[in-house]
Backbone as numpy.savetxt, mean C-alpha at the origin, in Angstrom:
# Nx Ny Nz CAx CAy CAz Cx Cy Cz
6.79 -21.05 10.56 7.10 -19.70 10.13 6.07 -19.26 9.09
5.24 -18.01 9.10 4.54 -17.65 8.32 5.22 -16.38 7.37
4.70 -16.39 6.13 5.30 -16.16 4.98 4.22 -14.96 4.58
4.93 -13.45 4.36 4.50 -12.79 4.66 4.69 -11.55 3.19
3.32 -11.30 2.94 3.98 -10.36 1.27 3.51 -9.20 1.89
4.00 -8.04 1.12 3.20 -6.62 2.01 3.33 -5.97 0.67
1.69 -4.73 0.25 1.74 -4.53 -0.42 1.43 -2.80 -0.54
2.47 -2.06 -1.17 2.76 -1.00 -1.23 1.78 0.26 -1.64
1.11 1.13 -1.17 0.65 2.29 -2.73 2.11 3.34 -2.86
2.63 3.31 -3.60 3.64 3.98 -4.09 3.70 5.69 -3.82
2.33 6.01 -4.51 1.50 7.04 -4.49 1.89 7.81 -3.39
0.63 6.92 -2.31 0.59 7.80 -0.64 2.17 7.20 0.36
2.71 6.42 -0.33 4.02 6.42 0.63 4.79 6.90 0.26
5.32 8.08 -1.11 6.01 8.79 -1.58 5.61 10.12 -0.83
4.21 10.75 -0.71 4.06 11.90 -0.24 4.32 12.16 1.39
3.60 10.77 2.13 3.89 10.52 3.39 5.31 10.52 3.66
5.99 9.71 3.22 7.43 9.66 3.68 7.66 11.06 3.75
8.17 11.70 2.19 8.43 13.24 2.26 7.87 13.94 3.34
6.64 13.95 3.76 6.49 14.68 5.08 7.26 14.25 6.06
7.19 13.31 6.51 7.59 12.96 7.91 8.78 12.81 8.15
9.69 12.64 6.73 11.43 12.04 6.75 12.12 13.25 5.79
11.39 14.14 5.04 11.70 15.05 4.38 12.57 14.66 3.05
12.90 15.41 2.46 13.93 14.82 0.79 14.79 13.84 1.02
14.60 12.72 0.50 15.95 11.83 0.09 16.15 11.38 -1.33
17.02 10.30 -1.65 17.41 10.20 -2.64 16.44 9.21 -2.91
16.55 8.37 -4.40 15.63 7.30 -4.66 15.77 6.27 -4.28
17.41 5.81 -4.18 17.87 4.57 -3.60 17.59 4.79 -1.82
17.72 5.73 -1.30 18.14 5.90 0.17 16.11 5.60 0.28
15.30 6.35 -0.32 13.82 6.39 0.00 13.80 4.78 -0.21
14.21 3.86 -1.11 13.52 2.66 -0.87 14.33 1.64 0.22
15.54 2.12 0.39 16.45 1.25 1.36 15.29 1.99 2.83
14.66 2.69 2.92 14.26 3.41 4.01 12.12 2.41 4.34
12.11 2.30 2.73 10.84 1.46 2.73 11.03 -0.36 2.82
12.36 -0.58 2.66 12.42 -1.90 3.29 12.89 -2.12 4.44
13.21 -1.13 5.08 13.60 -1.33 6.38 11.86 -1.27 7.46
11.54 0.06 6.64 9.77 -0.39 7.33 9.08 -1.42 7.00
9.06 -1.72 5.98 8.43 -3.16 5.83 8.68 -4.06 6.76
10.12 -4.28 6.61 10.48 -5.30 7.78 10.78 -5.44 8.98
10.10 -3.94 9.46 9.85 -3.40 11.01 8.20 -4.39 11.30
7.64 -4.47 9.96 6.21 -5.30 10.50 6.15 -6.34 10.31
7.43 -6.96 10.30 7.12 -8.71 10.56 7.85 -8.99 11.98
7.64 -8.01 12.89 8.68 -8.77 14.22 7.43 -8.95 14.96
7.04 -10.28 15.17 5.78 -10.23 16.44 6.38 -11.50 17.26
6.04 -10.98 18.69 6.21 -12.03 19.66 5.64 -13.55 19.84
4.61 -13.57 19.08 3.78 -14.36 18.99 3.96 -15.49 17.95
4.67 -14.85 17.04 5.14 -15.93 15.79 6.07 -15.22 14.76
6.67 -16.59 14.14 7.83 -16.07 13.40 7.44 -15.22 12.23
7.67 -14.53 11.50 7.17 -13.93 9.93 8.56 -13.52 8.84
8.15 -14.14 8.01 9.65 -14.30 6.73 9.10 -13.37 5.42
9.42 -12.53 5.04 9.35 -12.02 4.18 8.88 -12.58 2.74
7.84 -12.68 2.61 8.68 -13.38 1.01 8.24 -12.70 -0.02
7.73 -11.37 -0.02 7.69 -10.33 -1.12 6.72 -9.08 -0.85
7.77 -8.10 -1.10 7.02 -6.36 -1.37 6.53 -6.13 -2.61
5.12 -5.95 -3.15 4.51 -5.59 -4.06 4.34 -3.77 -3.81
5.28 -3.72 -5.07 4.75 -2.06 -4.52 4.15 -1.40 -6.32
3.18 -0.70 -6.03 2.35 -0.51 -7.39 2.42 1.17 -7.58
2.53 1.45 -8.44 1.76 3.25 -8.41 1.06 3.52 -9.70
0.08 3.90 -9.34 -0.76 4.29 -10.50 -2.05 5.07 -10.04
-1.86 6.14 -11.21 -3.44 6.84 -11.15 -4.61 6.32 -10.41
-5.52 6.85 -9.74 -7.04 5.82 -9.71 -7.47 5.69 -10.56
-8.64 4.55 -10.51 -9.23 4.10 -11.86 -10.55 4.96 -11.96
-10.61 5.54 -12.96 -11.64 6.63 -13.30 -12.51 6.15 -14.10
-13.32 5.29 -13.40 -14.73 4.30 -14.29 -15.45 3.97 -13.37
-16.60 3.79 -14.18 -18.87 3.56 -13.17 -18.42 1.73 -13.99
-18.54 1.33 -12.76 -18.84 -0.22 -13.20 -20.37 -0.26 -12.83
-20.86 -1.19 -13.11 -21.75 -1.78 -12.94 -22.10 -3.07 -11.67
-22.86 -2.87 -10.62 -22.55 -3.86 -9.71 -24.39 -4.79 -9.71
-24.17 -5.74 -10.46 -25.45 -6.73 -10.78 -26.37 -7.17 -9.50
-25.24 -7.28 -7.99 -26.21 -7.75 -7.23 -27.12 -6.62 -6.44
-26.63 -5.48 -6.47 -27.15 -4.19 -6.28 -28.29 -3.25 -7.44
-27.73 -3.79 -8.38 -28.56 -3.37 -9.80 -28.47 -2.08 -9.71
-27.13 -1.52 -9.34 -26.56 0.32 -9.75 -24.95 0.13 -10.01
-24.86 1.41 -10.56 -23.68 1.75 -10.49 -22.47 2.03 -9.15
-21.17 1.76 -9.83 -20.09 2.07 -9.08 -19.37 2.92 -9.35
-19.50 4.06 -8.84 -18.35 5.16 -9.63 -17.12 5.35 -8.87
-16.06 4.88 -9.36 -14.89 4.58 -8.68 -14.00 5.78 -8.14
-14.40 6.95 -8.87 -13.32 8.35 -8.77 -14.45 9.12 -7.81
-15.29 8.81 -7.31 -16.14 9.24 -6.03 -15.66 8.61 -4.51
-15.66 9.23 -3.46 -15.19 8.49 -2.50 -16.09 7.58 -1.79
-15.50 6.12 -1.17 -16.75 5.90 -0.81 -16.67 5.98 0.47
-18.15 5.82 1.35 -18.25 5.75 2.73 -18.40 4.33 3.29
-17.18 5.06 4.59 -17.27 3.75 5.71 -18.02 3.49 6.30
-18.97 1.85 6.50 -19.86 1.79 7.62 -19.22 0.89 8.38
């Protein structure tokens, strides 16, 4: 049996839900996010056990790191592109 954590953005699954499921309460919205969660551990292929929802919300991080093996900056509140 594989052991399975899933991890939340609070953020975009508060606005998403509201679209697609419209107003609920706070208890009913998260009884509604563990029931999806644990719609994605059913696979035919192998068993999957829950063993924790990390769910986070917070601002983005609005900072230029520095990336040494590139020798430039990272500006984090810019979007980046997929290749």
């Amino acid at each position: 049996m594989v052991k399975v954590a899933i991890l939340v953005d609070g953020g975009f699954y508060r606005q998403r839900a509201y679209h697609l499921f419209g107003e609920k309460t706070a208890k009913e919205r998260a009884n509604e996010l563990e029931r999806y969660c644990r719609s994605h551990l059913k696979d035919k292929r192998e068993q999957r056990e829950l063993y924790r929802i990390f769910y986070y919300d917070c601002p983005p991080m609005a900072k230029k790191l520095y990336h040494p093996l590139s020798v430039s900056y990272t500006h984090l509140t810019l979007p980046t592109k997929l290749e």
